[in-house]
C-alpha positions as CSV (number, residue, x, y, z in Angstrom):
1,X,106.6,101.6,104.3
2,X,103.9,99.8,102.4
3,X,102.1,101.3,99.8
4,X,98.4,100.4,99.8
5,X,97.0,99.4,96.1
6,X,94.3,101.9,95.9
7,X,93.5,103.6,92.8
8,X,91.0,107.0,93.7
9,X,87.9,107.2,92.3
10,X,87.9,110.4,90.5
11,X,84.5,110.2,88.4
12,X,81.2,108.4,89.4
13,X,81.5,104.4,88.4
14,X,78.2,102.5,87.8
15,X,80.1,99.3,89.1
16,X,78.9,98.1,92.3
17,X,82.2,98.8,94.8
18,X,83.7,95.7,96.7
19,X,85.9,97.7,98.8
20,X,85.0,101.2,100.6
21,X,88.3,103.1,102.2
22,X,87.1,105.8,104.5
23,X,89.4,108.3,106.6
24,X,86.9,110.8,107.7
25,X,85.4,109.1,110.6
26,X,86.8,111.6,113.2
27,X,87.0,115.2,114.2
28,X,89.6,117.7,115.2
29,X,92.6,115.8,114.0
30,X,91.4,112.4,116.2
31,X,91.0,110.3,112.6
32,X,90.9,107.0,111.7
33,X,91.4,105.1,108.0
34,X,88.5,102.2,108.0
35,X,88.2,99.6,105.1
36,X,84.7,97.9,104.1
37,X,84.8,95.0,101.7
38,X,81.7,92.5,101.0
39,X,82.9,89.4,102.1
40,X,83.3,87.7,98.9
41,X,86.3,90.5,98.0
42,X,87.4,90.5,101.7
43,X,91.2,89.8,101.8
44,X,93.7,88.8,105.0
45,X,94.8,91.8,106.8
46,X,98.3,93.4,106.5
47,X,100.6,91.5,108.8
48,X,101.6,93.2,111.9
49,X,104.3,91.5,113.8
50,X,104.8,91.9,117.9
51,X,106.3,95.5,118.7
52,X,110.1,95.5,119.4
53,X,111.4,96.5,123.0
54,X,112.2,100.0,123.2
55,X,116.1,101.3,124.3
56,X,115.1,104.8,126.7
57,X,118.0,106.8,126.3
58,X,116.6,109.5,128.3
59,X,113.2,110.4,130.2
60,X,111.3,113.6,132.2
61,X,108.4,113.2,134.8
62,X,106.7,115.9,136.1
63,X,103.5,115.7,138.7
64,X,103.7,114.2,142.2
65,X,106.5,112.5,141.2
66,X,109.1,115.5,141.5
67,X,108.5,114.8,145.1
68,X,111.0,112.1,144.5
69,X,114.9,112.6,144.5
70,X,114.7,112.2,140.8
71,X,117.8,113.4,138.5
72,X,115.3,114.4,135.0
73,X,111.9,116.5,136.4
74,X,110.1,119.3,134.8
75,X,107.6,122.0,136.3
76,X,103.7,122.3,135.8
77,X,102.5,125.1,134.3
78,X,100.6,128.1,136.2
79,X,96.7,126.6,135.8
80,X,94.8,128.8,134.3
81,X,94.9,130.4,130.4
82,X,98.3,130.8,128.9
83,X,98.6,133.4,126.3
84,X,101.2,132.3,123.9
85,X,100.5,128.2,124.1
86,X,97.7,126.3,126.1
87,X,98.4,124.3,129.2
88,X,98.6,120.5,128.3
89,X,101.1,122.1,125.0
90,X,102.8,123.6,127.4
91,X,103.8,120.7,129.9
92,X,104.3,118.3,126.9
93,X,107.1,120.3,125.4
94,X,108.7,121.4,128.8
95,X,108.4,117.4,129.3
96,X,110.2,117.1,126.0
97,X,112.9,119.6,126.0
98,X,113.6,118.1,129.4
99,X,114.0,115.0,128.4
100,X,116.1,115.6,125.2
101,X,118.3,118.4,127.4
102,X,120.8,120.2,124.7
103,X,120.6,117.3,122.1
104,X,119.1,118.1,118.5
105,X,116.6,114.6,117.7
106,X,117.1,113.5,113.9
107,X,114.3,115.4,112.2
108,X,112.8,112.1,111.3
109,X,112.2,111.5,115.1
110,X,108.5,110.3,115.7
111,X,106.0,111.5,118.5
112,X,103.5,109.6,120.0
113,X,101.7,111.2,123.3
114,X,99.1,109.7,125.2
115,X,95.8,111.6,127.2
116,X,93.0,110.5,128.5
117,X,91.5,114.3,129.3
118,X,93.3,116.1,126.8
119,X,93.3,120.1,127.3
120,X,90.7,120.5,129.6
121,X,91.7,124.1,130.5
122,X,91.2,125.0,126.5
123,X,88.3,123.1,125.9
124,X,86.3,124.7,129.3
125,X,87.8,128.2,127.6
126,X,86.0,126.6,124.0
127,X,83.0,125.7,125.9
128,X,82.7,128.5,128.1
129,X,81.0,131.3,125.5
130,X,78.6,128.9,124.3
131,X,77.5,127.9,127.4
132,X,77.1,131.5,128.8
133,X,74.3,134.0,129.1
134,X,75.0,135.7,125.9
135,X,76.2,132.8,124.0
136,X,78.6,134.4,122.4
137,X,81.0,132.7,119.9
138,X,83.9,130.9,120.8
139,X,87.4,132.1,120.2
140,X,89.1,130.4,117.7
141,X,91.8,129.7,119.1
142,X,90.3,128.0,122.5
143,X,89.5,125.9,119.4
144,X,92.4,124.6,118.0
145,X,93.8,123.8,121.1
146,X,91.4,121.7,122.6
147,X,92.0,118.7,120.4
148,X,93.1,116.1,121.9
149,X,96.4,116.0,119.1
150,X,97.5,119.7,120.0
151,X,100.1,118.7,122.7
152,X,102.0,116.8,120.4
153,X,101.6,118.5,117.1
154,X,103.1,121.4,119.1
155,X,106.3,119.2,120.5
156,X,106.7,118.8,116.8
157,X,106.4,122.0,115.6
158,X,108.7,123.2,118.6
159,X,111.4,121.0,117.8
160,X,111.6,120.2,114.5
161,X,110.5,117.1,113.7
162,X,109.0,115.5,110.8
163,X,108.6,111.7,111.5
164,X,105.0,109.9,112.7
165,X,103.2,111.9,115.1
166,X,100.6,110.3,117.1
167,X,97.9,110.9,119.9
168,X,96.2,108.3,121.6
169,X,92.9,109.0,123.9
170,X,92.5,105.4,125.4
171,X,92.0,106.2,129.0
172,X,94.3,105.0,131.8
173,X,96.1,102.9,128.7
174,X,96.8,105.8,126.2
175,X,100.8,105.2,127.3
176,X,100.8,101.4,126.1
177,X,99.5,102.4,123.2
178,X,102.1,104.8,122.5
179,X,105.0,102.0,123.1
180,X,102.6,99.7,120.9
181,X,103.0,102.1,118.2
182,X,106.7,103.0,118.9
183,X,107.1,99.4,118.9
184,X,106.0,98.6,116.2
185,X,107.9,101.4,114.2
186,X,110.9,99.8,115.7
187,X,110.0,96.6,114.3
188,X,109.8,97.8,111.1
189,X,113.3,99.0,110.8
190,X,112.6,102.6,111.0
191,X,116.0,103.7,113.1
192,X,115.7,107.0,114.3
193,X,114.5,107.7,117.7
194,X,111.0,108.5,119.1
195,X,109.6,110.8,122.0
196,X,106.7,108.8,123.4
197,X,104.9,109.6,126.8
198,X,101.4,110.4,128.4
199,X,100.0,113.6,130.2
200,X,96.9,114.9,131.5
201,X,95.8,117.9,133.7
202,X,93.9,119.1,136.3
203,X,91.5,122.3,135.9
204,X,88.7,123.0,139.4
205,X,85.8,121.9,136.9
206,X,87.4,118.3,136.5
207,X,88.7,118.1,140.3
208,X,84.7,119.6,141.9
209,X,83.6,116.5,139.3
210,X,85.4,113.6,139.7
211,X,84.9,114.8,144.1
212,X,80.9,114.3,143.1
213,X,81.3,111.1,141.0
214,X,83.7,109.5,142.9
215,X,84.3,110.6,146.5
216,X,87.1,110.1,148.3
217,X,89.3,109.6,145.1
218,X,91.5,112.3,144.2
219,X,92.8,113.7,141.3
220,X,95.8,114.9,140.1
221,X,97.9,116.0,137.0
222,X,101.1,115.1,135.2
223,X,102.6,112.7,133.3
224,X,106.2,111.8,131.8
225,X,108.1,111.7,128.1
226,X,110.8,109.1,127.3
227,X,113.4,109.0,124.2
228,X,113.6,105.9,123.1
229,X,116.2,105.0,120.3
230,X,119.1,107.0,118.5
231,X,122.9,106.7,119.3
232,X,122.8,107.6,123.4
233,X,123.6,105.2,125.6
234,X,120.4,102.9,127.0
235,X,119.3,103.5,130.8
236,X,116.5,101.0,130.5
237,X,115.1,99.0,127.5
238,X,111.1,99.2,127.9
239,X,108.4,96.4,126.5
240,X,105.4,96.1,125.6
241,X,104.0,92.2,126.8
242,X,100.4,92.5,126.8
243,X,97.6,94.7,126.0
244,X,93.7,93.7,125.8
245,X,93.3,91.3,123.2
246,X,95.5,92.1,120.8
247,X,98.9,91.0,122.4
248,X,97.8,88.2,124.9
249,X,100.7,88.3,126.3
250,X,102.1,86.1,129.8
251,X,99.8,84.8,132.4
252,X,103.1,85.4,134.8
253,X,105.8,87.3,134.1
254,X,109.3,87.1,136.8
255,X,110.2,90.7,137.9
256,X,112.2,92.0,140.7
257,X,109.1,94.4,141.3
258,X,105.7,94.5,141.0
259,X,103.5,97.8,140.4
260,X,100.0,97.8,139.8
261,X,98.1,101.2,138.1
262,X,94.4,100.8,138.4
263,X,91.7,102.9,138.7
264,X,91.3,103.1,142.8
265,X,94.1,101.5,143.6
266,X,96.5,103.1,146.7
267,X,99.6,102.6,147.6
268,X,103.1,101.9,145.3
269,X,103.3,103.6,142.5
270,X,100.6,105.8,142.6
271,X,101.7,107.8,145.9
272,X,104.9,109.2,143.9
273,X,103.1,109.3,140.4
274,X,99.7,110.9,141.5
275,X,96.6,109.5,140.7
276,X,95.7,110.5,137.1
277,X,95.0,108.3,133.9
278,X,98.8,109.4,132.5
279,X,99.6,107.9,135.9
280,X,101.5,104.7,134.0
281,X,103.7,107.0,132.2
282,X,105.2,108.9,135.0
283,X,105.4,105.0,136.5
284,X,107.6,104.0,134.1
285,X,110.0,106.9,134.0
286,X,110.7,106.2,137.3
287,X,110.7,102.5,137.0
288,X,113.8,103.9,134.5
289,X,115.2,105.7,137.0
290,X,115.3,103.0,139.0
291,X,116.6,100.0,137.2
292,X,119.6,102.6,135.9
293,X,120.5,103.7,139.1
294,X,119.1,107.1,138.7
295,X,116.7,107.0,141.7
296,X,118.0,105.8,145.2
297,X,116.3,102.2,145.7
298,X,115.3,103.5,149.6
299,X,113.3,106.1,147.9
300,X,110.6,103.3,146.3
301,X,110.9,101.5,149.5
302,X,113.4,98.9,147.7
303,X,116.3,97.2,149.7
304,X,118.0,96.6,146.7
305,X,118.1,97.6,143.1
306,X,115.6,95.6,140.8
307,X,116.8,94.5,137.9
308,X,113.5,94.7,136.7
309,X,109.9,96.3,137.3
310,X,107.0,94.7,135.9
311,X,103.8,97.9,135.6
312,X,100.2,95.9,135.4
313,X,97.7,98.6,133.9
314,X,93.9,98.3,134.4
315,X,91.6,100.4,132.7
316,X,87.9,101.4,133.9
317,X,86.8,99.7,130.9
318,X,88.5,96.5,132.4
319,X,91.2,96.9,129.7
320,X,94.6,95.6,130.7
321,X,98.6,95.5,129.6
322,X,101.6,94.6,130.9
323,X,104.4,96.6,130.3
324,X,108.4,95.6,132.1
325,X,110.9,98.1,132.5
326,X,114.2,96.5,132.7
327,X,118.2,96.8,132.7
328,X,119.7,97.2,129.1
């Protein structure tokens, strides 16, 4: 790791600052560090190289797509309040303990989780009180759980792990940033192994909403976790080719199969994942399952086993990445 050369500013300085570091532009643990310089003190950026494909050792889906003869599922949740641990929480470390199975992840593991909604059941529980007759106070912990960052702080927590821990809220493309960042950590030499993956759920407020802004669509729940990395044997090796601007990646790119995740789209793979913005997650654990032989080719509709399976992501913002799933 780099360290950045930035002395703090403990006592008020008459001088005229050239550079400004804030890291309190967000709320509820959804943060971001931003840098302003005047552009005579502006200086090239830090490099940041191409993120480095990704060995999956081991992945769990859970939604629509435990409809499929798949060999590494979990269960939803009840809906509804949980006492001990809020809902989303809940499916993201049943996701992860499925996916890791009896194996202890080095401490230094990171976490990356993707959500477009985050915990809708805890945040209609925050909201609820305040929005009542009585508008009473909230409870506190209704609180803490509806930020976005909950689901994998608690993965964490659950299992022991120490490393980076990151939550990305970019819509139907919060997974490709969380195999950007995973990456990108590869790339950096950083060995041990990551849990990366995307979820969202479903409450009635969300489903009677998205019926009256957009009928005729439907709306489901779930998402997936991967381990990528550590000493297991590769199923799949996952890449990252293009998202938006940053990573331009191929106008074309040769795959033995083609899926496409968009907002409105039908058909393959979104009648086995659900339709849900965590959608390109549970797409790519069974892309996995698929290239290592895991999931029966007939099940997809494939004569054969593809070698390769390219996932094209679209965003309602008109956001885009390519991501390929192929065979290690």
């Amino acid at each position: 790791r780099r360290a950045l050369p930035v002395a703090p500013a403990l006592a008020p300085s008459p001088a005229a600052p050239g550079t400004v570091l804030s890291t309190s532009f967000g709320f509820g643990g959804n943060n971001a560090a931003l840098v302003l310089a005047s552009p005579e003190r502006a200086t090239a950026a830090l490099p940041v190289g191409p993120p480095a494909p990704l060995e999956v050792t081991s992945y769990a889906v859970a939604g629509a797509a435990v409809a499929l003869p798949c060999a590494r599922t979990a269960p939803l949740p009840p809906p509804g309040p949980h006492r001990r641990r809020a809902r989303l929480p809940s499916l993201a470390l049943a996701l992860a303990r499925a996916a890791t199975g009896e194996r202890a992840l080095d401490p230094h593991a990171g976490v990356y989780l993707g959500t477009a909604w985050g915990s809708l059941t805890e945040t209609e529980a925050f909201l609820a009180p305040l929005l009542g007759p009585e508008a009473a106070p909230p409870s506190p912990r209704a609180f803490t759980s509806s930020v976005h960052n909950a689901a994998a702080g608690e993965v964490a927590r659950a299992l022991g792990l120490h490393g980076e821990n990151q939550t990305f809220v970019q819509g139907e493309l919060s997974f490709a940033c969380c195999v950007l960042a995973a990456g990108r950590r590869r790339a950096r030499g950083e060995d041990a192994p990551s849990l990366l993956g995307a979820l969202d759920e479903r409450t009635p407020t969300a489903r009677d909403a998205a019926a009256a802004l957009c009928p005729g669509r439907g709306l489901d729940e779930g998402g997936a976790v991967l381990v990528v990395g550590g000493s297991a044997p590769p199923l799949a090796r996952l890449r990252l080719l293009a998202l938006g601007s940053s990573l331009p990646g191929p106008a074309d790119d040769h795959a033995d199969l083609r899926w496409t995740l968009a907002p409105g789209a039908r058909g393959a793979p979104l009648g086995w994942t659900g339709e849900h913005p965590s959608a390109a997650a549970s797409a790519a654990a069974l892309a996995v399952a698929l290239v290592s032989g895991e999931l029966a080719p007939a099940a997809v509709g494939c004569a054969a086993r593809p070698r390769s399976v390219l996932l094209e992501l679209s965003s309602r913002w008109g956001e885009r990445a390519l991501l390929r799933v192929e065979a290690p």
